[in-house]
SETOR-572668 format. One record per residue (C-alpha): x, y, z. Coordinates in steps of 0.5 Angstrom, whole numbers, padded with zeros to 4 digits, always signed. Layout:
<atoms>
XYZ/...
</atoms>
This chain:
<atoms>
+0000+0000+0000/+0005+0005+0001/+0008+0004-0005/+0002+0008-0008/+0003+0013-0004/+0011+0014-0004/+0012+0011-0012/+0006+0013-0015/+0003+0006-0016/-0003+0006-0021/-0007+0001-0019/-0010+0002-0011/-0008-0004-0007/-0013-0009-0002/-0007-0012+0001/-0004-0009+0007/+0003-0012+0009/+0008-0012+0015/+0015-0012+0017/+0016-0012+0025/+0023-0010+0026/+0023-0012+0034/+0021-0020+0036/+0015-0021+0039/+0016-0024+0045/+0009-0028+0046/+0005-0028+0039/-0001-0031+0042/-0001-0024+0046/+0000-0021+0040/-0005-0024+0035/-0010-0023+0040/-0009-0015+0041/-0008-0015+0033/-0016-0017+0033/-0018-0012+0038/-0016-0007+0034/-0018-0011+0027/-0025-0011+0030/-0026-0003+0031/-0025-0002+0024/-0029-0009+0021/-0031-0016+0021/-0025-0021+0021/-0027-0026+0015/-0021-0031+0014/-0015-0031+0019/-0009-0036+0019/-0001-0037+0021/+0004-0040+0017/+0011-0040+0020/+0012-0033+0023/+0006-0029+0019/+0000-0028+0021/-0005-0027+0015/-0012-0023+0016/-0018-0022+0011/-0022-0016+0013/-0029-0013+0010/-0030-0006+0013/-0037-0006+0010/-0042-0009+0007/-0041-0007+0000/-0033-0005-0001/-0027-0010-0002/-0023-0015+0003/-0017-0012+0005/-0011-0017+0006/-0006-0016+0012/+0000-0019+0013/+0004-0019+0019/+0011-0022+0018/+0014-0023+0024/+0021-0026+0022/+0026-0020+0021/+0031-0022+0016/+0038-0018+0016/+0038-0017+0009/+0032-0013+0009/+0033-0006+0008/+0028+0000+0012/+0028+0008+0011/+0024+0013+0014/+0018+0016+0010/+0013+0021+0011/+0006+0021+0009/+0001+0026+0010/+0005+0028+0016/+0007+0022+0019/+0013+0019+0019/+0014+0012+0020/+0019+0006+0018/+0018+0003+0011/+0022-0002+0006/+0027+0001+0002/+0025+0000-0006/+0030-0005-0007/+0028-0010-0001/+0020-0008-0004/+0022-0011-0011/+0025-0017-0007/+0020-0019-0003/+0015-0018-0009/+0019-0023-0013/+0020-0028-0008/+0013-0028-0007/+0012-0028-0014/+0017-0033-0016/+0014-0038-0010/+0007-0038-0010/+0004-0045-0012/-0002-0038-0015/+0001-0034-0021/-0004-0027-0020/-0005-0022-0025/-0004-0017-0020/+0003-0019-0017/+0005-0019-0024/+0003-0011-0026/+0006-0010-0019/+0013-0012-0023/+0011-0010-0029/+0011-0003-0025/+0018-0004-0021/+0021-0006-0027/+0018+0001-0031/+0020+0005-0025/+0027+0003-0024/+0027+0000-0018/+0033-0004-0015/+0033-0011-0013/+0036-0013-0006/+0040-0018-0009/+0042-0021-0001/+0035-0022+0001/+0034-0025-0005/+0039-0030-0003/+0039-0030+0004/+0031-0032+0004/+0031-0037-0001/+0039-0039+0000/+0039-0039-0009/+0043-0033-0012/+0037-0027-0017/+0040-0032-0023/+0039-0039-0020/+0031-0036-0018/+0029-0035-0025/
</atoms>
């Protein structure tokens, strides 16, 4: 989502996704504080873990779209942050290079190629976009050529 706002992204996205950049000492704590807060803004539809994320549906009306929320609780050291302002608000997010890295490994992984992960590449491509050439191989163990 930031990426609409910080890079110009055409297309608006539904899907919401987190880095948390410190450890989560009892997940339990926090999945349960994390639904507290989802549920003052709508109705939780779908909710899992794998591994060390948390994935979230979230309708927050009757006739608008589902957002995604993904919450990502591995830190990677590879993955690469900088401080932005949106509307005033400063906050922590991905550096370009890891975005595009992230999105190609989700890309390149998923067992379910989606029309819009690919018009998000297109766009990192289009916009010059650098690729984190060391997050690719510490998350997958393979070097950007070996991906491919």
């Amino acid at each position: 989502m930031l990426s609409y706002f910080l890079y110009n992204l055409d297309l608006y996205p539904m899907d919401i996704s987190i880095d948390m950049v410190r450890t989560i000492s009892d997940e339990s704590r926090f999945q349960i504080y994390l639904e507290s807060i989802l549920m003052n803004y709508g109705k939780i539809r779908q909710k899992s873990q794998l591994g060390q994320s948390f994935f979230y549906i979230l309708n927050y009306g009757e006739s608008d779209a589902n957002i995604r929320l993904e919450i990502h609780t591995k830190s990677w050291t590879e993955s690469l942050y900088e401080i932005v302002n949106i509307f005033g608000l400063e906050m922590l997010a991905q550096e370009r290079s890891t975005i595009f890295a992230n999105k190609l490994i989700t890309t390149l992984e998923s067992p379910h190629l989606s029309s819009r992960d690919l018009y998000d590449l297109h766009f990192l491509f289009q916009s010059h976009f650098p690729i984190n050439q060391l997050l690719i191989q510490e998350k997958t163990g393979k070097n950007i050529r070996e991906c491919f």
